[in-house]
C-alpha positions in Angstrom: 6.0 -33.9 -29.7 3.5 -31.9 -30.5 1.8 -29.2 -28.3 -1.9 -29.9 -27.2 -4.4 -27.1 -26.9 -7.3 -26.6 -25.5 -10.4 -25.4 -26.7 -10.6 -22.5 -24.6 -6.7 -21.2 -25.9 -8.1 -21.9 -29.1 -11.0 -19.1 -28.5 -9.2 -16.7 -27.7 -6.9 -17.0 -30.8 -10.0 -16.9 -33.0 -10.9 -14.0 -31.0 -8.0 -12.3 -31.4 -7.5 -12.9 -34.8 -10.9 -11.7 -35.4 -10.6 -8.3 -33.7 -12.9 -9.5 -31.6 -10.9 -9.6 -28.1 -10.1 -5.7 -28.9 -11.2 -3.6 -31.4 -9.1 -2.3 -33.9 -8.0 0.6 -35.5 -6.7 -0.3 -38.4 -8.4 1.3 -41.8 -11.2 -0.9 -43.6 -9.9 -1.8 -46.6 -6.7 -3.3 -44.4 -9.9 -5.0 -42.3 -11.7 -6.8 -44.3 -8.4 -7.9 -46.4 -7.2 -9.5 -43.1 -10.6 -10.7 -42.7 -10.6 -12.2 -45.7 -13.7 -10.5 -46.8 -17.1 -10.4 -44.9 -19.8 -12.8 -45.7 -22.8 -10.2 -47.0 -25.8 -11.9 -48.4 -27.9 -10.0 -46.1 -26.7 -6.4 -47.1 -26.8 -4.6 -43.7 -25.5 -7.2 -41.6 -21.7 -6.5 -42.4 -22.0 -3.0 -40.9 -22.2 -4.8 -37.5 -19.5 -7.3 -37.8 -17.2 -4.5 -38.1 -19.1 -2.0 -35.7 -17.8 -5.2 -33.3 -14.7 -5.2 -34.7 -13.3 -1.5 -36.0 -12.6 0.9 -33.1 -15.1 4.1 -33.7 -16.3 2.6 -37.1 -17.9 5.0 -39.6 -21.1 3.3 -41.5 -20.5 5.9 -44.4 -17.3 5.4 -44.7 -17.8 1.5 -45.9 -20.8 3.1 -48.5 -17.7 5.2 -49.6 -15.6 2.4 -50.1 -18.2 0.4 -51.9 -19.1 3.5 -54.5 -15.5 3.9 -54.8 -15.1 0.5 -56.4 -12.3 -0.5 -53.3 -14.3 -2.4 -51.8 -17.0 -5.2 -54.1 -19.7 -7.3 -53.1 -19.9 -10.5 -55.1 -20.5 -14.3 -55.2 -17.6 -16.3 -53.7 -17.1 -18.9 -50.7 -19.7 -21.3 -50.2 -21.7 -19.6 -53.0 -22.6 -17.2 -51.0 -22.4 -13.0 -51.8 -19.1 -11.5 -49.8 -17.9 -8.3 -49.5 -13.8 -8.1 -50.2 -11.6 -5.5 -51.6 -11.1 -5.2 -55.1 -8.1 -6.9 -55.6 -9.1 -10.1 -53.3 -12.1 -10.0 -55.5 -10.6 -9.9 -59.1 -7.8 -12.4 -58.3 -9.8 -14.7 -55.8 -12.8 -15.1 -58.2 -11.3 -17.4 -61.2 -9.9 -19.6 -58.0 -13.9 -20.3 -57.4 -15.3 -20.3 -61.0 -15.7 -23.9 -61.3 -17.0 -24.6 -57.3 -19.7 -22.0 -58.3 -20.1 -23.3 -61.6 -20.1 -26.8 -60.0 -22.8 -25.8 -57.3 -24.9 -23.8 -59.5 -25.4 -26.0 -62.3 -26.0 -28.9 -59.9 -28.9 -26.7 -58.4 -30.5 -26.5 -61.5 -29.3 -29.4 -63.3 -33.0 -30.5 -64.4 -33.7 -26.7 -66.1 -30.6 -26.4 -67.3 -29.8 -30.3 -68.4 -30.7 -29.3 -72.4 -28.6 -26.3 -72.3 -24.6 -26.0 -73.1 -23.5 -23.6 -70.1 -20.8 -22.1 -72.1 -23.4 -20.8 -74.7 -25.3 -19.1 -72.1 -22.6 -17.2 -70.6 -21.4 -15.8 -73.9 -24.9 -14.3 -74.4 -25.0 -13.0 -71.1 -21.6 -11.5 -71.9 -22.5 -10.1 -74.8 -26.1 -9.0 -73.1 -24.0 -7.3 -70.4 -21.7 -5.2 -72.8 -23.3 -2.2 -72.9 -22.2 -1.7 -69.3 -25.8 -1.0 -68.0 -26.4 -2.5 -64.5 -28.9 -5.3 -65.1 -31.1 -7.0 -61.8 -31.4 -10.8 -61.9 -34.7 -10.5 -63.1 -33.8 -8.2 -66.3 -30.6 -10.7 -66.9 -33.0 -14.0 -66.9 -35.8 -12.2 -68.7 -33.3 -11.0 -71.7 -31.9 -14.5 -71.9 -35.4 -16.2 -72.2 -35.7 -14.7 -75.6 -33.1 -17.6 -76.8 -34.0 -20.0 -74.0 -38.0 -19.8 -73.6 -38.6 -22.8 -72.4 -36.2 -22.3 -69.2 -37.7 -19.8 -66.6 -35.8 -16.5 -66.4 -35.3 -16.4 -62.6 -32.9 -19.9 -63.6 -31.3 -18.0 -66.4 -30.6 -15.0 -64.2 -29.3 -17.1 -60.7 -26.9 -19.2 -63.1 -25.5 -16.5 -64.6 -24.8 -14.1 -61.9 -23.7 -16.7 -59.3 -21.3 -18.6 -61.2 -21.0 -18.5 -65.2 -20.1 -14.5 -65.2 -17.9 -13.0 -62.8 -20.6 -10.4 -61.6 -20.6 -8.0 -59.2 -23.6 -6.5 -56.9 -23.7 -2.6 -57.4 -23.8 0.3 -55.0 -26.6 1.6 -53.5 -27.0 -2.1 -52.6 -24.8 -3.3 -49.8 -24.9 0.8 -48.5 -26.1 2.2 -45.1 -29.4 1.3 -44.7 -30.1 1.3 -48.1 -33.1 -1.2 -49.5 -32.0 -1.2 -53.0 -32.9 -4.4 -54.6 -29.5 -6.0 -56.4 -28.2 -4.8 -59.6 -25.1 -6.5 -61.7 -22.2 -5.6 -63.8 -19.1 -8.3 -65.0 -16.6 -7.6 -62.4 -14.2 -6.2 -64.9 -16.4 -3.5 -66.2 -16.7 -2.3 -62.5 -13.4 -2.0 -61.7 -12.3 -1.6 -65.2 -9.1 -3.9 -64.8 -7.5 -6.0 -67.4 -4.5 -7.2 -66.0 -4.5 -11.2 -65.1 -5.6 -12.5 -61.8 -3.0 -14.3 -59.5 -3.1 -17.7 -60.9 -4.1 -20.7 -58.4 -6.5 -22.2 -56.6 -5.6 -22.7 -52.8 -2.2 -21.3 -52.9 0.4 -20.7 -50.2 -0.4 -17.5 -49.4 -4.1 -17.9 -49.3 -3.5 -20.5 -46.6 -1.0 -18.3 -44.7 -4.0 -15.5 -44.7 -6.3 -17.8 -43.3 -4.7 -18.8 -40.5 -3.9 -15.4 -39.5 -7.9 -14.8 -39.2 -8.6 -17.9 -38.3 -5.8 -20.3 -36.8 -5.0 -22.4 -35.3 -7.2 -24.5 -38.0 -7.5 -27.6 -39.5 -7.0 -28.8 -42.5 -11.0 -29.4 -43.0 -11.9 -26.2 -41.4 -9.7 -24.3 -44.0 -11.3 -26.7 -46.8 -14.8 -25.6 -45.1 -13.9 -21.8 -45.6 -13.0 -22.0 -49.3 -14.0 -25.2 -50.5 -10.7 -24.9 -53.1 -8.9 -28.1 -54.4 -5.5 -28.5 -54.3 -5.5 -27.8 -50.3 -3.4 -30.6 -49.1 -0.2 -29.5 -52.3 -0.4 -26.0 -50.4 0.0 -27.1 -46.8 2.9 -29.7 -47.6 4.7 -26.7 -49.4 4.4 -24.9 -46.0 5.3 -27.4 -44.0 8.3 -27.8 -46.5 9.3 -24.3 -45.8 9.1 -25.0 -42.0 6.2 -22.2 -42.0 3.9 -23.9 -39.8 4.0 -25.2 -36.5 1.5 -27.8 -35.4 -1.3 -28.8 -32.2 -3.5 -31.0 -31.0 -6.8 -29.8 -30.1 -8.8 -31.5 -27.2 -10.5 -33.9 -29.7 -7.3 -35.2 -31.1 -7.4 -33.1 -34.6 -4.1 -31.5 -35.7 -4.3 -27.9 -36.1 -1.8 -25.9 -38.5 -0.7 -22.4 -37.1 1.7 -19.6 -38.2 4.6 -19.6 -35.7 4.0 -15.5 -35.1 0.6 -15.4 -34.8 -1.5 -14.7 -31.8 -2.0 -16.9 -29.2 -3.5 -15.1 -26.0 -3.3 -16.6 -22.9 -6.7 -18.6 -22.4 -7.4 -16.7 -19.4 -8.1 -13.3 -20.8 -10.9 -11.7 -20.8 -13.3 -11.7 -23.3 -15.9 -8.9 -24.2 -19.2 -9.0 -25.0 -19.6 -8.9 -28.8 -23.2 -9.0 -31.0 -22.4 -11.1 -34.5 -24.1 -10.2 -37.5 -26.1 -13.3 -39.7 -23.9 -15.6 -41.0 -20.8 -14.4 -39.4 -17.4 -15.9 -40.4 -16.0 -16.3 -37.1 -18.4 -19.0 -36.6 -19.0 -20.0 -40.5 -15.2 -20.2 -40.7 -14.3 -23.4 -39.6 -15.9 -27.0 -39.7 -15.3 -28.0 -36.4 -17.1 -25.1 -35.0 -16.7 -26.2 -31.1 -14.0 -23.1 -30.3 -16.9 -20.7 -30.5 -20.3 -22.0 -30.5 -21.7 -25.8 -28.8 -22.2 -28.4 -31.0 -26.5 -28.3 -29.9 -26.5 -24.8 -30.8 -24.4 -25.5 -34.4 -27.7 -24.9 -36.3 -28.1 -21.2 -35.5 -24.9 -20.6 -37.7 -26.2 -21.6 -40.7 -29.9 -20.2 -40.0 -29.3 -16.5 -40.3 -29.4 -16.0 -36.2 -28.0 -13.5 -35.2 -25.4 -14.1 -32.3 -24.4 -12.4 -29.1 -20.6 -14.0 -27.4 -20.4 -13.9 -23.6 -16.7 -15.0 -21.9 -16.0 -15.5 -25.9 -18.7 -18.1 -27.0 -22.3 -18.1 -28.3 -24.7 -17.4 -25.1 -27.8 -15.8 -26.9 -29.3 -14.8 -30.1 -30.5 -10.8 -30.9 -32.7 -9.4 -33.2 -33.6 -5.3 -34.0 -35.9 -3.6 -34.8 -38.1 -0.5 -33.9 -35.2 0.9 -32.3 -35.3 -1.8 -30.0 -32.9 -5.0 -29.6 -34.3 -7.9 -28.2 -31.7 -10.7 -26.7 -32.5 -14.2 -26.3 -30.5 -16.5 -24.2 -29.5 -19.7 -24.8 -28.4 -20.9 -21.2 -28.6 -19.6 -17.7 -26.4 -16.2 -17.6 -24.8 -14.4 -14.7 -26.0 -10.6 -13.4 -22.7 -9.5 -14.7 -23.3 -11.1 -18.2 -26.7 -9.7 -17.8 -25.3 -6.2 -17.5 -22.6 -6.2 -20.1 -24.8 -7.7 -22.6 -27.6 -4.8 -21.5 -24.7 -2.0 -22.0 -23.2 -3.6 -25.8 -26.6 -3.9 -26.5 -27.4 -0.1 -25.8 -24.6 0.8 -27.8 -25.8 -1.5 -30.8 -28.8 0.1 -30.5 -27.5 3.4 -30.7 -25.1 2.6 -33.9 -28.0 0.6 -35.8 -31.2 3.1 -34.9 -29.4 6.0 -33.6 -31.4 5.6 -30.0 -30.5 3.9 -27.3 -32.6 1.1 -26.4 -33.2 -2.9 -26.1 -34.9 -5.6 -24.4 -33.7 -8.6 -23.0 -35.5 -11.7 -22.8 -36.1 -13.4 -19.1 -35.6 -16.5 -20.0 -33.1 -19.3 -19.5 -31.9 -17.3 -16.0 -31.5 -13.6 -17.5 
């Protein structure tokens, strides 16, 4: 029979799993591995989804990671620009080549419907050989000598988000750095020849996502990766009696690695501020464990999000030294003050002051 469990248990696990119930100490590479990377289109915002998560976490010491080539930002789940370590990202990109080729080219099937994708990445390989970092704009602008008809920005987006393994370069992605985005093919940056980890969803890439993000569904673990060959993976694992198995309040089976945690639903949960585009929330399809279904929109609008008792209460924004906090229902005095003292220390990491303003809306 199996188990049911309730939304609330299920929560805390994400929580859990997500260093978000306790910080952690462990170093960042380790991190954002277990993490499964970060999601980092907006450069700055991964420096406060670990802030929330890493015990006494060092801003420089991610920039040090980054110039050290350890840890890579680059296009990869969802088509979107995530930051990984270097050996997630040179053995997990071939897995994604033809989702982001997929994507890409039906963005711009219309510019691109004359041209033979194949012959466009070999220039741009050939373009990129030198090993000089290259923006967008210089990639599409080179390649509209050959292709003048096609406007360089299309030229530059295709090939750096799907028909060339590319990687963004260092400044960008660094403490508060502005630097616009530069490229180079991810095996000039880190200068590796060896063959990836053949595969697309794999055993172990579903064993590493429930322990981030489990107990999960099937669809939420196709809504993380968006790999084929899912379902061939799971049955292996269920083969190998490696998972064990519940029912969530809405009836769904959820898959779970029989060690992982599962806190008891009744403990407490901090306050935490989310970053943009967080993956504790982008994770999953069914996105109930964490944020209400009315308030699904937020996730995939670039709000930022604040978690009181371990779900999405309010929204935040920065700026001037100041963090403003927007609620999204009626909150408690005690929410109020825990919300007011994370929110000091935000302010403190992000502008080095302590400061922030709370909206009075909604109860607060």
């Amino acid at each position: 029979m199996t188990t049911r469990i309730s939304t609330r248990a299920l929560n805390r696990a994400t929580l859990a799993r997500q260093f978000l119930l306790d910080r952690t100490d462990a170093g960042l590479p380790d991190v954002v591995a277990h993490l499964g990377g970060l999601q980092a289109q907006e450069p700055q915002e991964p420096f406060t989804g670990l802030w929330s998560r890493v015990r006494d976490f060092v801003p420089d010491e991610l920039s040090r990671l980054l110039e050290q080539r350890t840890l890579v930002r680059l296009h990869l789940m969802r088509r979107t620009v995530h930051l990984v370590t270097a050996d997630d990202a040179w053995n997990w990109r071939p897995r994604h080549h033809t989702l982001l080729r997929q994507r890409t080219l039906g963005t711009y099937r219309r510019d691109l419907a004359d041209l033979d994708p194949d012959v466009l990445a070999a220039r741009a390989r050939d373009l990129m050989a030198d090993g000089l970092p290259r923006s967008l704009g210089d990639i599409g602008r080179d390649l509209a000598t050959y292709w003048p008809d096609i406007r360089p920005r299309v030229l530059g987006e295709a090939v750096v988000a799907a028909l060339v393994p590319t990687v963004q370069l260092p400044p960008r992605g660094t403490w508060r750095s502005k630097a616009g985005a530069t490229y180079l093919p991810l095996s000039t940056w880190l200068t590796r020849t060896d063959p990836p980890t053949p595969g697309g969803v794999d055993t172990e890439l579903v064993r590493r996502y429930l322990r981030a993000f489990g107990p999960a569904s099937s669809s939420d673990l196709r809504a993380w990766c968006g790999l084929a060959g899912l379902p061939e993976a799971v049955a292996a694992l269920r083969d190998g009696d490696e998972l064990i198995s519940f029912r969530d309040d809405r009836g769904r089976e959820l898959l779970d690695l029989p060690d992982a945690p599962r806190p008891d639903p009744d403990t407490p949960a901090p306050v935490r501020f989310l970053p943009a585009f967080d993956n504790a929330v982008l994770g999953y399809h069914d996105r109930t464990r964490i944020i209400d279904d009315t308030h699904r929109g937020l996730s995939v609008a670039g709000e930022r999000l604040v978690l009181v008792d371990g779900r999405v209460a309010a929204t935040w924004t920065s700026g001037n030294g100041t963090l403003t906090v927007t609620p999204l229902r009626t909150l408690s005095p005690a929410d109020h003050t825990a919300i007011n003292d994370e929110a000091d220390r935000l302010a403190s990491f992000l502008h080095g002051v302590s400061g922030r303003t709370t909206s009075k809306s909604q109860g607060v």
